[in-house]
N, C-alpha and C positions, 0 to 999 in steps of 0.2 A: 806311675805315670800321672801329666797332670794336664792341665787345659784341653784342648782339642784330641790329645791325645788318650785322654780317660775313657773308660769304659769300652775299648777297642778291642783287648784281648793283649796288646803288644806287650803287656807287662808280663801277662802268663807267660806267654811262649816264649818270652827273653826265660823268665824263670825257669819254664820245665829242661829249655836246652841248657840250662848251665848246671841245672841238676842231672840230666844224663848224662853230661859231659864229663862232670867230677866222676860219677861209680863209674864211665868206662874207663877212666884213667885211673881207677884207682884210690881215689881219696877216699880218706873215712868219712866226709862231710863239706860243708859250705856254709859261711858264716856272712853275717849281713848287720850291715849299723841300722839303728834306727833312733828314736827319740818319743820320749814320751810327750812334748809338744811338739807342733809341725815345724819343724823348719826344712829351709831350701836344701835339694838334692838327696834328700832320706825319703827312704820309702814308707808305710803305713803299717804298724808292726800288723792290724790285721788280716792285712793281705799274706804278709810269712806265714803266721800262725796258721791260716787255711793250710798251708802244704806243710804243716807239721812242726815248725820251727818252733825253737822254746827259748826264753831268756836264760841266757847265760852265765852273763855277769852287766855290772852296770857302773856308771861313774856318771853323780849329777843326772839330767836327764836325757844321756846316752843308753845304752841298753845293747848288749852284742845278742845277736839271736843265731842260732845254729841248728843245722837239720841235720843231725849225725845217720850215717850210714851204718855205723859200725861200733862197737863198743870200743872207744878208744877214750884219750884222754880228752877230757870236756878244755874246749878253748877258754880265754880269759883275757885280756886287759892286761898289759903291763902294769909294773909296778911304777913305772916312772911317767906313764901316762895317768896314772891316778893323783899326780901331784898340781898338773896340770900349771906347771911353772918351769922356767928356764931361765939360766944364771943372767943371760944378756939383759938389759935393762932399755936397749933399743929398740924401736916398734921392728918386729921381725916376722914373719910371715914363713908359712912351712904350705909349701905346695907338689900338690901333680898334677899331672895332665890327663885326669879322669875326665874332666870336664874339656872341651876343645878350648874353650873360651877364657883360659886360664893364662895361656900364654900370652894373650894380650892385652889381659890386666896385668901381667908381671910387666912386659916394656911400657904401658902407658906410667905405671908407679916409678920405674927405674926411672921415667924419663924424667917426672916430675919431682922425685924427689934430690935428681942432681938440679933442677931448676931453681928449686927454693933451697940448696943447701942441706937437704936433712938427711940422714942418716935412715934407711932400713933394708934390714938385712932380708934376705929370698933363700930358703934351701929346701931346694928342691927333694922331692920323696922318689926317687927311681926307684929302688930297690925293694925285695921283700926286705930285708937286714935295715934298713933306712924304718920302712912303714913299721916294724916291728919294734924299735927305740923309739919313734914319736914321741916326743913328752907330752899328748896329751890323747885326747879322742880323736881320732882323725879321719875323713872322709875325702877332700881332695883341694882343702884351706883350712890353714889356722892362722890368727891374728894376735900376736904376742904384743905387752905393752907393759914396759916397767918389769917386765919377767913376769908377768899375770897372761891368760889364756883370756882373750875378753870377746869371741866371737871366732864362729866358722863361714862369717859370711864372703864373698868375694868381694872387694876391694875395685872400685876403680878409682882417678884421681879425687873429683867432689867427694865420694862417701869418704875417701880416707883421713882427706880437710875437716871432716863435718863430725868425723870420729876424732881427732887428736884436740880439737877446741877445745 
């Protein structure tokens, strides 16, 4: 949690309910992105690690943390997300809709980029099968350029001018 919203408890109790919610359904565990520096929409690995969470695997400074229930197989990273490149060479963007606010930087972008002529591509992440192929680390935006990974930040029309300059 962050601003106004810190220090309230609402991160716990999101937390403790998605942990009881995995063992009553069943799962071996729950896994959580984080970053070894801050950036937007990752949570603070020290807050996981209080409830038990351990690093998993890592890519750059990403870091998957996981609180296994069960002795099962330890999660991990694709391999084609460790490459953190894609064939397209146009600015392309991989989104969800974890964030609300997502879908309308994808129509402000679509709008803008038929305004000025430029080409970029939107594919979207619905799926586990989708989120699972990601070519890179992903959270709920990735920013491709040239087929290079050059940020997870969200995009509206100014920052996206101020990033291709």
């Amino acid at each position: 949690m962050a601003g106004s919203f810190k220090g309230k408890g609402i991160g716990k109790e999101l937390l403790e309910y998605a942990i009881n919610d995995s063992k009553e359904k069943g799962k071996s565990g729950i896994c959580t992105l984080v970053s070894k520096k801050k950036k937007p929409f990752l949570g603070e690995k020290k807050f996981f690690e209080y409830y038990g969470f351990k690093v998993v695997d890592s890519i750059a400074d990403y870091e998957l943390l996981a609180l296994q229930f069960e002795d099962s197989e330890t999660p991990k990273f694709n391999e084609i997300a460790r490459t953190m490149k894609i064939d397209n060479k146009d600015f392309t963007i991989y989104y969800s809709n974890a964030c609300p606010y997502v879908e309308y930087e994808v129509k402000e972008l679509t709008e803008y980029a038929k305004e000025n002529n430029i080409t970029i591509n939107f594919i979207k992440i619905d799926t586990l099968e989708k989120a699972k192929n990601s070519p890179c680390v992903f959270n709920n935006w990735a920013n491709f350029y040239k087929g290079e990974f050059i940020s997870n930040n969200i995009l509206n029309a100014n920052s996206f001018k101020k990033l291709i300059e």
